[in-house]
N, C-alpha and C positions, 0 to 999 in steps of 0.2 A: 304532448305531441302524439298524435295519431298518424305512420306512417309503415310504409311496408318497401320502402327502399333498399338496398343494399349497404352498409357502414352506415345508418347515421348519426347525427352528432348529439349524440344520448347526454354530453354533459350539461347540456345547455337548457336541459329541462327538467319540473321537479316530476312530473309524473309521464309517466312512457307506456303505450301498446305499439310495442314494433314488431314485426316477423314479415320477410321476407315469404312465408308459405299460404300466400292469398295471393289476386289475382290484383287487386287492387286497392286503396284507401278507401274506398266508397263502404267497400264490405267488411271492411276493419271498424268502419262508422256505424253502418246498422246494427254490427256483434252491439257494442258500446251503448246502444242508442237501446237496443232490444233487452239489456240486462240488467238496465239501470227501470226503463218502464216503455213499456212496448209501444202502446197508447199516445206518445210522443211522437212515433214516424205517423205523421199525414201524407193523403198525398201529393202534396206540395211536397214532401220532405220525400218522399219514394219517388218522385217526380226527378231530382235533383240525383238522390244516389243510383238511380238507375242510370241518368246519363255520364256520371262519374265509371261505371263499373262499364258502360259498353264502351267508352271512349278510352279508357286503361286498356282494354284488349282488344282493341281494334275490332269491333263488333264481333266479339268472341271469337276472331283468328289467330290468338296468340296469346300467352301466358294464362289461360285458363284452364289450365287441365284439374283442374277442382271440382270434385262433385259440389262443394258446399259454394261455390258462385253459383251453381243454377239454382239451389234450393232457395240463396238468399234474393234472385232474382224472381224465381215462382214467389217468394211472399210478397214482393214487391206487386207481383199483377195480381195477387189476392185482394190488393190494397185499391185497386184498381186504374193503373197504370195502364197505355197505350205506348204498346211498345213501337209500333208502326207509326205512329204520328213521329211519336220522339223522334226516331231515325232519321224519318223526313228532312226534321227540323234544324236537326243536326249536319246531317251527311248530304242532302239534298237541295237545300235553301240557298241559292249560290247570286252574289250580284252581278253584273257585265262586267266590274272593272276585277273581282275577283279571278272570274273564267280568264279574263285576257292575261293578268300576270299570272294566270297558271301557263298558258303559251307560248307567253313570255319567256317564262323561266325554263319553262323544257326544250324548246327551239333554240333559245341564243345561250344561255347561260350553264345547260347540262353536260358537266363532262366528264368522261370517261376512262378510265386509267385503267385498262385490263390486264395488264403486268400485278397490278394488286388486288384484282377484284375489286373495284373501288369504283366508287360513281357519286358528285358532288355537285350543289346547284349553290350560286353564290349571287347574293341579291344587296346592294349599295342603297344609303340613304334615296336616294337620287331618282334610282328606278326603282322604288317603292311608290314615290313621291308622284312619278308620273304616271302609276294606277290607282292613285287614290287610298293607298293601304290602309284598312285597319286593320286592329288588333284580332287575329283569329284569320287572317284572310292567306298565312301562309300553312296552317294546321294541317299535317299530312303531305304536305308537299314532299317531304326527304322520303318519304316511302315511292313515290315512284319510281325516285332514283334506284331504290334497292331493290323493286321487283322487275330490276332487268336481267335476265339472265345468266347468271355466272356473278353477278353481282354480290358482295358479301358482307360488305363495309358502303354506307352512304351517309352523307353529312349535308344539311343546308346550313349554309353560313349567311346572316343575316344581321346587317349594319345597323346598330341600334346609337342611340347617343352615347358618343366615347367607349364601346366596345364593341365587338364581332361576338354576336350571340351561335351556340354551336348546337345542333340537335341531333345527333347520331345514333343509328338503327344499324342493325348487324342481325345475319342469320346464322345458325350455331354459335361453335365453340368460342367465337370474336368476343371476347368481353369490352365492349362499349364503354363500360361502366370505369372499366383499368386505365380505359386509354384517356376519358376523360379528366379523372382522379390526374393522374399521370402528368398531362401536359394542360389543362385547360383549368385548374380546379374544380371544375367539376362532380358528377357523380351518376348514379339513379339505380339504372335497372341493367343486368349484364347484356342484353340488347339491344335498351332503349335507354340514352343517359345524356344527358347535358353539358356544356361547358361555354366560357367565357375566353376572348382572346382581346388582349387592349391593345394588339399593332394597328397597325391599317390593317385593309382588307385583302390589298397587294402583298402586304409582307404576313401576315395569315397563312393566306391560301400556301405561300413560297415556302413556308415553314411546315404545314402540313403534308405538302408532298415531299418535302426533306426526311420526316417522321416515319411515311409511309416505308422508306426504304429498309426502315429497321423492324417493320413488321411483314416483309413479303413474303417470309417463311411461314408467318403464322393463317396469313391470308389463304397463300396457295394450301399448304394443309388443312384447310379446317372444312 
């Protein structure tokens, strides 16, 4: 296991590089890749950990305060990477029916709960179904919700086969990571972290804002 999460589940494997003190598993992978024989990262393979390491940190707005992510991104464009094309491709490259469930989702379905700093986009099989969704077409979506204003806690909740898929973003002290662990099993990053919920989507969402009430102290403080 190659991983730089917060708790993980170290029993379950015989060999382990974990630490939380990188920016993301891409540059957990180059160390690995680099020490063992250098001449193994192509750029195909610089190709790939570069988009791992800008997409970890939201194109270097977050969780990067490491000098050693830019030096292991400078080897990467020694290697002869386009870091401008990538970004395009990545963050740019948008289809019609993506952009409309982006509209979708922030007109009809964003809402707001500012008694808790809270703000949450909640999308059903159904209305997925009638934009055509693939995989990757909700990526980044919960960060809108968080870069509203006063906002400090955001979650998309996202109907998958037989469960309510959880993506939760939080800025400062809001550990993500606790609440997911906590209520969702869950886990990840103390900002950015994950979880599962198998009610419906009605009794979900009814349950998360029941939740909220017991952190509106940590909300408002943070």
């Amino acid at each position: 296991m190659i991983d730089h999460h917060i708790q993980p589940d170290l029993d379950s494997y015989n060999f382990v590089l974990s630490t939380v003190d990188t920016s993301s598993t891409s540059e957990l992978v180059f160390e690995f890749m680099d020490k063992i024989n250098p001449e193994l990262i192509n750029i195909t393979i610089a190709e790939c950990l570069y988009v791992g390491i800008m997409t970890d940190t939201g194109s270097f707005s977050y969780a990067c305060n490491y000098e050693k992510t830019f030096r292991i991104v400078a080897e990467l464009y020694k290697l002869g990477i386009d870091g401008v094309a990538i970004n395009r491709l990545v963050y740019s490259t948008n289809t019609e029916n993506r952009l409309r469930l982006l509209g979708y989702a922030l007109s009809d379905k964003l809402r707001v709960l500012h008694k808790y700093s809270t703000a949450y986009i909640s999308l059903t099989k159904d209305e997925l179904v009638k934009f055509n969704f693939n995989d990757g077409d909700t990526e980044g979506l919960v960060n809108y919700a968080l870069s509203i204003k006063g906002i400090k806690f955001a979650v998309l909740f996202t109907e998958k086969t037989n469960k309510i898929r959880l993506s939760l973003r939080s800025v400062g002290e809001f550990s993500v990571n606790k609440f997911a662990r906590d209520h969702y099993k869950g886990g990840g990053h103390k900002n950015a972290a994950g979880g599962d919920s198998y009610l419906s989507m009605e009794k979900t969402l009814e349950k998360f804002e029941r939740l909220l009430s017991e952190y509106e102290k940590d909300l408002a403080n943070n």
